[in-house]
C-alpha positions in Angstrom: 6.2 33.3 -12.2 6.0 36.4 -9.5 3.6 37.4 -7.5 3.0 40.3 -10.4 3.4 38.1 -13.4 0.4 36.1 -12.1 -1.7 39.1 -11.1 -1.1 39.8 -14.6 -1.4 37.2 -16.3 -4.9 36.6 -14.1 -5.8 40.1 -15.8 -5.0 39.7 -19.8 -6.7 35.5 -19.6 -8.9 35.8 -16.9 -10.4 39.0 -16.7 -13.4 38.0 -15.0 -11.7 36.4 -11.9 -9.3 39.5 -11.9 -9.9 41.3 -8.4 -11.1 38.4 -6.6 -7.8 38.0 -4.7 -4.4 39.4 -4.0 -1.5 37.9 -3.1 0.3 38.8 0.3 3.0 36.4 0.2 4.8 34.2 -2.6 7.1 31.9 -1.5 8.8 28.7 -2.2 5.9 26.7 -2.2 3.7 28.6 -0.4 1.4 31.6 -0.6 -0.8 34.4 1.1 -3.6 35.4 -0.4 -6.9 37.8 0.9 -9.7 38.6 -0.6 -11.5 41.8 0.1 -15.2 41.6 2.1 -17.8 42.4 -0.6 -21.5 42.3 0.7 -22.3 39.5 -2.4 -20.0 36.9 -0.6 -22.1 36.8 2.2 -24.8 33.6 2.4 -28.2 34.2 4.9 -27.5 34.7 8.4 -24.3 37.1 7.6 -21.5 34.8 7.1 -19.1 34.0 4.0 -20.4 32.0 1.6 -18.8 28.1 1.0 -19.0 28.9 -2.9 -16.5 31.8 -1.8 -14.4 29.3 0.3 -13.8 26.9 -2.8 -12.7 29.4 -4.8 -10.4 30.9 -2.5 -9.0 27.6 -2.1 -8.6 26.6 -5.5 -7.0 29.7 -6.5 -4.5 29.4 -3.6 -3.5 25.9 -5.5 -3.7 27.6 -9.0 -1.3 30.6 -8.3 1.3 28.3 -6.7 1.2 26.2 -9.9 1.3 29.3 -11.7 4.2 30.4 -9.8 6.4 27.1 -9.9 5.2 25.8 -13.4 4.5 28.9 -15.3 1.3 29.3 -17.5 0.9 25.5 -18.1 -2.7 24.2 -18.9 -3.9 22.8 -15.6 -7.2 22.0 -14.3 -8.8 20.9 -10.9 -9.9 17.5 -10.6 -10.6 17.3 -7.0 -11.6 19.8 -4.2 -12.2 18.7 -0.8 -13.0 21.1 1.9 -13.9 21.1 5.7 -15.5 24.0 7.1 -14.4 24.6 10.6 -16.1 27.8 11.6 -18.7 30.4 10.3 -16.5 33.1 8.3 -16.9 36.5 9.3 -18.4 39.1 7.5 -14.7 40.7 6.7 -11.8 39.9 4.7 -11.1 36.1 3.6 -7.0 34.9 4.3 -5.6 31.5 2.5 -2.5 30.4 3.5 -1.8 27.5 0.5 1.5 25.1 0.4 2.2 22.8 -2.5 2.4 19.2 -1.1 3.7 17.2 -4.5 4.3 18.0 -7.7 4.8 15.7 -10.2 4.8 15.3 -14.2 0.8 15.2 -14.6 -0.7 16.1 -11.2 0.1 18.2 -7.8 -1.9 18.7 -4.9 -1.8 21.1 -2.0 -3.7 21.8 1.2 -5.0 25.5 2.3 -6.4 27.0 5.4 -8.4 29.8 5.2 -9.2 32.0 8.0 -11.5 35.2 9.2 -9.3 38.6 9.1 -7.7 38.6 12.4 -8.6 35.5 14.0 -6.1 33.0 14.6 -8.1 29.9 14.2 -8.8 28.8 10.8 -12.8 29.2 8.8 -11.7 26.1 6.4 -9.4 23.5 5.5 -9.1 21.9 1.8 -7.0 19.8 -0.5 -6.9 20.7 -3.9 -5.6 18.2 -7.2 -4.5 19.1 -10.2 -4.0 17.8 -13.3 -1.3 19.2 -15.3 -1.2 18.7 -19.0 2.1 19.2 -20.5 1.8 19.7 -24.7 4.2 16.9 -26.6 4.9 19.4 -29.3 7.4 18.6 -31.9 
């Protein structure tokens, strides 16, 4: 899938989790995405919030499916994350590789990083389980 096909599809079966993102970048196994500073992402003592981190991360993983598997069923079985740094209070960057990909799972790594700082917020690896149908 494109970058646009995924945006859309993100739009017509998840309408909810439309917005959160957009992607920069869509390449062979890798991907740029940033998510636009909203005031609710912010945790106490003004910094991004580690629920906002995980989801950046594990959409990063979830597009690049998307992207090389098409609209498969997939879901997450494990997210591990390191936070590095306190996020600032601006736009969120994930820069997400695929690392394998294989008949019923893939991972991928992601680093996420503060809107014009080089050194990167968060670190995670993200599993997937992907569930091809046996259909007649």
């Amino acid at each position: 899938m494109t970058a646009e096909e995924i945006e859309q599809f993100i739009r017509d079966q998840f309408p909810g989790a439309a917005g959160f993102s957009r992607i920069e970048a869509l390449g062979e196994g890798t991907i740029r995405l940033r998510v636009p500073y909203r005031d609710r992402y912010l945790r106490p003592g003004g910094t991004l919030s580690g629920p906002t981190l995980m989801t950046l991360a594990d959409t990063a993983l979830y597009y690049l499916l998307l992207a090389k598997l098409g609209p498969l069923h997939m879901l997450t079985t494990n997210l591990n994350i390191h936070f590095l740094h306190a996020p600032a209070a601006k736009d969120l960057l994930a820069e997400g590789r695929l690392l394998r990909v294989g008949s019923r799972s893939a991972v991928g790594d992601v680093l996420m990083y503060s809107d014009g700082s080089p050194d990167p917020v968060a670190q995670a690896t993200v599993s997937y389980a992907v569930i091809r149908s046996s259909a007649p």
